[in-house]
C-alpha positions as CSV (number, residue, x, y, z in Angstrom):
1,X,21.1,1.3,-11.6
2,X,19.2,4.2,-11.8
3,X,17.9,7.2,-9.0
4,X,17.2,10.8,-8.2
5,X,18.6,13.5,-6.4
6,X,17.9,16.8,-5.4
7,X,20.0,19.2,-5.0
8,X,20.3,23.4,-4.2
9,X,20.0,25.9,-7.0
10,X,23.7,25.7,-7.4
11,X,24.1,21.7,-7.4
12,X,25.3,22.1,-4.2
13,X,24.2,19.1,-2.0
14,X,25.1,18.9,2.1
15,X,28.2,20.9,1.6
16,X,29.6,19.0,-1.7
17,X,29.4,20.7,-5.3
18,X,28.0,18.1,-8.3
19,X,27.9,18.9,-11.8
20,X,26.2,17.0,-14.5
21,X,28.2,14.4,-16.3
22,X,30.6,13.6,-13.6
23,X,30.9,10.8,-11.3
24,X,31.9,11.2,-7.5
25,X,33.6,8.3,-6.0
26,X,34.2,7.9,-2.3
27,X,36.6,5.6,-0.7
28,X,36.1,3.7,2.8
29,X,33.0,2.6,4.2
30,X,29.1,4.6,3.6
31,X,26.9,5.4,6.1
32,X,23.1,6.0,5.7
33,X,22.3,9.3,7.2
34,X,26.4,10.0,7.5
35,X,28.4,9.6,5.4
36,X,28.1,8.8,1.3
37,X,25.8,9.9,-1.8
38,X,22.4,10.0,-1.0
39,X,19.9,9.6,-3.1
40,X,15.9,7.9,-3.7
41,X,14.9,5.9,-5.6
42,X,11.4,7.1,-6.2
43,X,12.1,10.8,-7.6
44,X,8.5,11.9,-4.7
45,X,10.7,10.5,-1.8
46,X,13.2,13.1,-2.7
47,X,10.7,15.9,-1.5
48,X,10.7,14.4,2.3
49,X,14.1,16.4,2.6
50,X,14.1,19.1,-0.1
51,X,11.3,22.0,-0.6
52,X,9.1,21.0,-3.9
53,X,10.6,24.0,-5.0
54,X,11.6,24.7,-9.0
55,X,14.6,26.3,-8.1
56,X,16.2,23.5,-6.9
57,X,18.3,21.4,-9.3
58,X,16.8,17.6,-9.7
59,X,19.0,14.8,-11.7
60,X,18.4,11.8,-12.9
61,X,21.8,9.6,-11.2
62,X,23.5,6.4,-11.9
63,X,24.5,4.1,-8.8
64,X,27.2,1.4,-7.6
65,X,24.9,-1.3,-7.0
66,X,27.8,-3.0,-5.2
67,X,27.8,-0.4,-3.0
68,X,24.8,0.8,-1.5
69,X,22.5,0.4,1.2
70,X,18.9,1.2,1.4
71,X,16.5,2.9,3.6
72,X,12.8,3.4,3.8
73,X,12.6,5.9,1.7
74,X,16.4,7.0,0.7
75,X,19.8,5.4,0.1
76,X,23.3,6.5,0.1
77,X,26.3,5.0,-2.2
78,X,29.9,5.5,-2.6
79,X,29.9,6.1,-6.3
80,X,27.4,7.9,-8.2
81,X,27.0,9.7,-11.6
82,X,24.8,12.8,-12.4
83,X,23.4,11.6,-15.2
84,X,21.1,14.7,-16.3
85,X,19.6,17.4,-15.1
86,X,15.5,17.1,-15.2
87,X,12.9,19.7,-16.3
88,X,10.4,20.6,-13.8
89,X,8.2,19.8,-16.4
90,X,10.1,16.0,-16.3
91,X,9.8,16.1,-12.3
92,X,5.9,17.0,-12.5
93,X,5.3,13.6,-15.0
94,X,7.3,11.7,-12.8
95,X,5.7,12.5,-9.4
96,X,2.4,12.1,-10.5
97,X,-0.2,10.1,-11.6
98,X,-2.5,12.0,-13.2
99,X,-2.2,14.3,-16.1
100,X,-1.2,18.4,-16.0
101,X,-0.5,18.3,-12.2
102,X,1.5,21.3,-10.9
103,X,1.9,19.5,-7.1
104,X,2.9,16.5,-5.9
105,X,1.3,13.2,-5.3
106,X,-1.9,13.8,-7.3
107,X,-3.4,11.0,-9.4
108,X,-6.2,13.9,-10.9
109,X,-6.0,15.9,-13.6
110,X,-5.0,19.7,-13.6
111,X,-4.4,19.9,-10.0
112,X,-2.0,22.6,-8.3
113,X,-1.9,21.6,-5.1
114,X,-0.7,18.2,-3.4
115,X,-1.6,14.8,-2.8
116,X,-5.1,15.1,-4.6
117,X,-7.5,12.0,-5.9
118,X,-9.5,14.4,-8.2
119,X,-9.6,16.8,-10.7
120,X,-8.6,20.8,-11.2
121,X,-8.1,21.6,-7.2
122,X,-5.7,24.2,-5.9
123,X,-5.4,22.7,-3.1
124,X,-4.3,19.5,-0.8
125,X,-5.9,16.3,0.0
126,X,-9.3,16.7,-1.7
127,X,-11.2,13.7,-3.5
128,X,-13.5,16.0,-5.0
129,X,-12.9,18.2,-8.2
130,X,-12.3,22.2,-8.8
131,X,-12.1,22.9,-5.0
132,X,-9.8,25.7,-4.1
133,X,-9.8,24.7,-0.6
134,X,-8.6,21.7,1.5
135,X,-9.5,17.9,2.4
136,X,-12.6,18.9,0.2
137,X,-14.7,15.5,-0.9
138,X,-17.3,17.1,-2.4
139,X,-16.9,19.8,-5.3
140,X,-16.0,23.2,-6.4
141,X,-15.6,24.2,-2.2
142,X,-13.2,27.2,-1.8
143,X,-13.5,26.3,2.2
144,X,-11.8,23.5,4.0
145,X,-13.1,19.9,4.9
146,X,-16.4,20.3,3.0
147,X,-17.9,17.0,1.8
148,X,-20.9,18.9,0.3
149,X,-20.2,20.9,-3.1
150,X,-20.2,24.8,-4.2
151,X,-19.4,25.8,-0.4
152,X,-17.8,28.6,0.3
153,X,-17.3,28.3,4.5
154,X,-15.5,25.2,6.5
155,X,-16.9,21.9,6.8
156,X,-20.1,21.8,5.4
157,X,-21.9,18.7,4.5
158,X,-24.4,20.3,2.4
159,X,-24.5,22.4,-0.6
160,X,-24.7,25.8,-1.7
161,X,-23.1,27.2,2.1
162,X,-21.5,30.3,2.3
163,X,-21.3,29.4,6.4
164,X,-19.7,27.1,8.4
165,X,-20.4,23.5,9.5
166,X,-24.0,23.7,7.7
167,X,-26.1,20.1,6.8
168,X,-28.2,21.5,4.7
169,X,-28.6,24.1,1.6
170,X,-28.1,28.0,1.1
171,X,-27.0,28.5,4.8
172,X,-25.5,32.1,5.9
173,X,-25.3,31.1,9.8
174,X,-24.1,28.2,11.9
175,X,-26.4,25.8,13.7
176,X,-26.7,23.7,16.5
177,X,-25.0,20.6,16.5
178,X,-26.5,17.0,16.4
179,X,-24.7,14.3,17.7
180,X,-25.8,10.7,17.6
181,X,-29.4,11.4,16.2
182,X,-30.0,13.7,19.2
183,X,-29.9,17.8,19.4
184,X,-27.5,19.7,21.6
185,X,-27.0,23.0,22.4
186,X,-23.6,23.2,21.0
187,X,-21.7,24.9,18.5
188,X,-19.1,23.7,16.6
189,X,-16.4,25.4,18.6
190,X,-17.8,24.3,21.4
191,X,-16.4,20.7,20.8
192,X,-13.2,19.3,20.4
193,X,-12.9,16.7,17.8
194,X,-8.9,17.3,17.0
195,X,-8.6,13.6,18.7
196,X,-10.5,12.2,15.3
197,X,-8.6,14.3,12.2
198,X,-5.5,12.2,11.4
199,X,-7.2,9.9,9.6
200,X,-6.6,8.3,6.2
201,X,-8.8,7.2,3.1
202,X,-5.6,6.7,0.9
203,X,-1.9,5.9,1.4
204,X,1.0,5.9,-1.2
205,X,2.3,2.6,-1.0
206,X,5.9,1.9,-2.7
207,X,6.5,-0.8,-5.3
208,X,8.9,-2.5,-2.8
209,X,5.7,-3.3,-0.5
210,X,3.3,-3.7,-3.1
211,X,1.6,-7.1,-3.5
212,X,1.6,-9.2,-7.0
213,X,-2.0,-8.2,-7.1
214,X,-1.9,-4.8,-6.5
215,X,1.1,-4.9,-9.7
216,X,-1.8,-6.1,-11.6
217,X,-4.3,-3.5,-10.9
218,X,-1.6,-0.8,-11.4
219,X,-0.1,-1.5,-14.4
220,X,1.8,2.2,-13.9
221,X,3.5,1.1,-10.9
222,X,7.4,0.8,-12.0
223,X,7.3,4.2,-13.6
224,X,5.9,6.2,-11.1
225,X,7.5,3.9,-8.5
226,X,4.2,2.5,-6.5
227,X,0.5,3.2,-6.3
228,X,-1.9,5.5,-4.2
229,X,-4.3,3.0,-2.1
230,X,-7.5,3.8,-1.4
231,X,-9.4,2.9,1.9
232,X,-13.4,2.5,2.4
233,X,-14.6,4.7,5.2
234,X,-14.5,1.8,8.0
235,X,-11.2,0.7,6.7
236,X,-9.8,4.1,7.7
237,X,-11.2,4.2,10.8
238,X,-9.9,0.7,12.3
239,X,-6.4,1.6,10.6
240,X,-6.5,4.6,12.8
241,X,-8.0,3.3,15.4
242,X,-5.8,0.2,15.9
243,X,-2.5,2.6,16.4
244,X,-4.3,4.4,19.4
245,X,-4.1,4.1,23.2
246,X,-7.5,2.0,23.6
247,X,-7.9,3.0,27.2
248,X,-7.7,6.6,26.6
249,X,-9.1,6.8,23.0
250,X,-12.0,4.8,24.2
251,X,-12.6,7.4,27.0
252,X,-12.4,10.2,24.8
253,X,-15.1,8.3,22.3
254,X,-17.5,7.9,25.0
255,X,-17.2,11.3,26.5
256,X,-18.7,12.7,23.6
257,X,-21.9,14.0,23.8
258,X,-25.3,11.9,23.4
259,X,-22.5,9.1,22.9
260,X,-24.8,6.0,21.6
261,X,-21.8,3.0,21.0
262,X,-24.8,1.5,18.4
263,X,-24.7,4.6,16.4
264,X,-21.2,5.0,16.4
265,X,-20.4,1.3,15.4
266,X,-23.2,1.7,12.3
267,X,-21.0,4.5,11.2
268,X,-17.4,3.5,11.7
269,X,-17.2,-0.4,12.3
270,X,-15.5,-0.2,15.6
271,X,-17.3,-1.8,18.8
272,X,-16.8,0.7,21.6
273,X,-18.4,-0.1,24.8
């Protein structure tokens, strides 16, 4: 059976030197975590405990399906093989879906950065295409969290920005905020939204947990090991929403200013009252 490992420039690996072409046998029992041969098998996993780094050595390995135990994302064995050392060019096909990807997790085109949906972005999490900043859903943005395009500042909605938090077009300063249809004296720094950011609209789901469907949409799934799902704006908010403290999130919701529960159900799906 086949995996991948990672492993320090010198093939060293917690303490234990490798080389390609030889197999490592351990006797007695394994232990996930403790003792054995760890190893993923989905080659992106291997990046939850080793830098996406080129200096580090990455191998393709052999197991002892006999004995081995899985985890959620890692497994350990008492025999394994180093079967051959991959290119970084190798490890960038593998852990992505896309096409000329220098980062990880992307299912664009051209992108340097990590776990982006579109095209020709430097860097992480956008949806957009050619953004040079972050969490960008709009295009070419070299700010952060901009769903507008050719902004230059921080989460703008509108276009052509070089401020920050801008709705509309060829902005220079910041405005006053409105909330809920309403105008308010504030500034964005005056509130504190850091409650609402760890949200969602995709997720990489592995091909263990994948549904005979979902193989059938994504064709790609055993080579790349799973797919990246996609959630519609209301679906990410109930997903985060249903893993919060309802008491205290609901509190939080309502505090906001010109708070309107109609409003905020319109834009989110969720019923707060």
């Amino acid at each position: 059976m086949k995996g991948y490992k990672v492993f320090n420039p010198d093939w060293e690996c917690r303490g234990f030197q490798f080389e390609v072409g030889k197999t490592y046998e351990l006797s007695g029992e394994i232990s996930l975590c403790n003792r054995g041969f760890h190893f993923c098998l989905r080659l992106n996993d291997c990046f939850n405990y080793y830098n996406f780094n080129s200096n580090n050595k990455v191998a393709e390995i052999e197991f002892n399906e006999n004995n081995v135990i899985h985890g959620e994302d890692k497994s350990v064995t008492g025999k394994i093989t180093i079967v051959k050392e991959l290119s970084w060019f190798e490890v960038l096909q593998l852990v992505n879906t896309g096409k000329n990807n220098t980062g990880l997790n992307n299912s664009g085109y051209y992108n340097s950065g990590n776990c982006n949906l579109g095209n020709c972005n430097s860097g992480d999490g956008n949806s957009g295409d050619y953004n040079s900043g972050y969490y960008n859903s709009g295009n070419y943005n070299s700010g952060n969290r901009n769903s507008g395009n050719y902004n230059s500042g921080y989460g703008n909605s509108g276009d052509y920005n070089s401020g920050n938090y801008n709705l509309g077009f060829f902005n220079t300063d910041e405005q006053f905020l409105r909330m809920f249809n309403k105008e308010t004296t504030l500034k964005r720094q005056d509130i504190d939204l850091s409650f609402l950011y760890d949200m969602k609209l995709t997720e990489w789901i592995s091909k263990e947990n994948m549904s005979e469907k979902e193989k059938q949409e994504n064709p790609n799934y055993e080579t790349i090991g799973g797919y990246l799902k996609t959630f519609t704006y209301k679906e990410m908010w109930f997903n985060w929403y249903v893993k919060q403290n309802k008491e205290k999130i609901d509190a939080k919701i309502k505090a906001l200013p010109n708070f309107d529960s109609k409003i905020f159900e319109e834009i989110t799906g969720l019923e707060i009252k």
